[in-house]
Each structure stands twice: as structure tokens, then as C-alpha cells.
N, C-alpha and C positions, 0 to 999 in steps of 0.2 A: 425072152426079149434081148436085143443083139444093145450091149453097152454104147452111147454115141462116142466115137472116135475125131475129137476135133481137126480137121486140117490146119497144121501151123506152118507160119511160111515165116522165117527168118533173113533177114537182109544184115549179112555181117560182112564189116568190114575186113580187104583180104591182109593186111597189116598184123592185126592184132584177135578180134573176135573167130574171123576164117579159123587161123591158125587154132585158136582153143577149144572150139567146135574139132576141127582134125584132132587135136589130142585126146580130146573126150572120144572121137570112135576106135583113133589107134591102140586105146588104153583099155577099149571095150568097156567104157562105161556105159550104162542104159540110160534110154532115154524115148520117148514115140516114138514108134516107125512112121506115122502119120506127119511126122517135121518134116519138110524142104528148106534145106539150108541153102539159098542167092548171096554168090558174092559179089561185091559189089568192091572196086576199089577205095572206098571211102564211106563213112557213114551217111557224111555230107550230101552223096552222090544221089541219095534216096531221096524221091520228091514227092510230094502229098499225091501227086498222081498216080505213081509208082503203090503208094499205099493203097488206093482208092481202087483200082483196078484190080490190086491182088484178092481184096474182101470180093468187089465183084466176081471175080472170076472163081469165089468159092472155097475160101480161105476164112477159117473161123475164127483166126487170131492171127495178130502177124506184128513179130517182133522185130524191132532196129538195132544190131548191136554196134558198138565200135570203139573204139582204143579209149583207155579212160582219159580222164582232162588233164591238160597238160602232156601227151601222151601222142597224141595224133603224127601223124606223118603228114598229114597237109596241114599241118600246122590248127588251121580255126576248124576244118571239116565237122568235127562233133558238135562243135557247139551251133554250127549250122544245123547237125538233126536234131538239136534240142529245139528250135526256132521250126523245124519243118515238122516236127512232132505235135508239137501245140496248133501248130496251125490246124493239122488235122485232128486233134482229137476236138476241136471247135467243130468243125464237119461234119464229125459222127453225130457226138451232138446234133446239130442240126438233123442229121437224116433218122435221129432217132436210135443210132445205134449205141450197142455199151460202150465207153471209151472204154475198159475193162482189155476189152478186144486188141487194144493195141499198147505196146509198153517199148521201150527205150532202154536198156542196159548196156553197162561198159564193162567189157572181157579181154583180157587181155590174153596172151599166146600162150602162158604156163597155168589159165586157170581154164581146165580141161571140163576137172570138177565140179568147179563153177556152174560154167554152160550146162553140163548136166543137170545138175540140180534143177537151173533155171527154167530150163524144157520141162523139166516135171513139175517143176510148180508153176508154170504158165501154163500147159498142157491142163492141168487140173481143174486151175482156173476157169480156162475158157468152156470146159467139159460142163462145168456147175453154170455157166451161163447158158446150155444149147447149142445149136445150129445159130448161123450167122443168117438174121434176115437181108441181108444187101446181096448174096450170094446167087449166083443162077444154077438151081438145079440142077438145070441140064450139062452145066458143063462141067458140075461133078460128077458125073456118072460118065463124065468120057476120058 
């Protein structure tokens, strides 16, 4: 029996999480090949729709990174995904799904190893939850 391989999709910002996400592969740290790392100029910039869509589209977990507080380059941008964070995990909620599924972390551009880690213990996570019921089959198989 083939182990389930979760699909994570990460939304980090290109400031500070991008950048440690790139450290962690330029340093060849491990971490899923099943991540897609989206950048996104701001953490801010991510909208519950943005979220909403990624799970449909078949995405088992899907993380928001961005510059720690105090730390942002648009100044409030993070503390806007903490407000667009909650909103949707009220959502999932609603449609029944795990909020488990979706998580919010601040990375900044020298924590390479960080990110790593992170992917692996998100990554694990969402593996001990299953398959994303919001997901459309069919458009993980294309």
C-alpha cells in the first residue's frame, strides 16, 4: 500500500519567508517534494479566497508564511494574515473541514532551518489527518 503523500501549498511572503524557504533548498535541507511554495509579495496579500480555492483545487494543507511582527515591510501586512487566517479557519469550520489543515507561521530570511522543519512537521500533520475532503479529485490527477 503506496503511503498518502499530502499536497502542501505555502503562501510566503517574498520579503522574509520566500527568502528562508530559498535558504532551506539552497542549503539542501529536506523537506516534501509534494510542497509548492506561492509567493506572494506580502503575507497580507493572501485572502480567504486565495485559501479557499487552493484546498479546492486539491491542496491538503496549505500554509501562510510571513515576516515575523514587528518585522513586515508593509508595515501591518502580517497582522492582516492573522485577521484573514481566522476568518477562514471559521470557514473550514463551517464546511466541516479540519482547521488542523491550515496554519500561519512567521519565517524570517536566515531561518532556512526553520522552514524546514516546519514543512516536516506540517507535512506530518496533515498526512495523520488524510486526504482533504474540499479537494476535487479530478484535478489532482491532472
Amino acid at each position: 500500500m503506496v503511503e498518502f503523500q499530502p499536497q502542501i501549498v505555502v503562501f510566503a511572503c517574498n520579503w522574509c519567508s520566500y527568502a528562508g524557504a530559498d535558504l532551506a533548498g539552497s542549503s539542501r535541507m529536506q523537506y516534501a517534494p509534494t510542497t509548492r511554495v506561492i509567493r506572494v509579495m506580502c503575507s497580507g496579500r493572501v485572502t480567504v479566497g486565495f485559501i479557499l480555492d487552493t484546498f479546492r483545487r486539491g491542496a491538503d494543507g496549505v500554509l501562510v508564511t510571513g515576516c515575523h511582527p514587528g518585522d513586515c515591510h508593509y508595515i501591518s501586512g502580517n497582522e492582516n494574515a492573522v485577521v484573514t487566517v481566522r476568518k477562514t479557519v471559521r470557514l473550514l469550520q463551517l464546511l466541516g473541514l479540519e482547521v488542523e489543515r491550515l496554519r500561519l507561521e512567521w519565517i524570517s530570511a536566515a531561518e532556512g532551518a526553520r522552514f524546514a522543519r516546519l514543512m516536516t512537521e506540517f507535512t506530518g500533520q496533515v498526512r495523520d489527518l488524510g486526504p482533504s475532503l474540499l479537494g476535487n479529485g479530478a484535478e489532482r490527477e491532472a
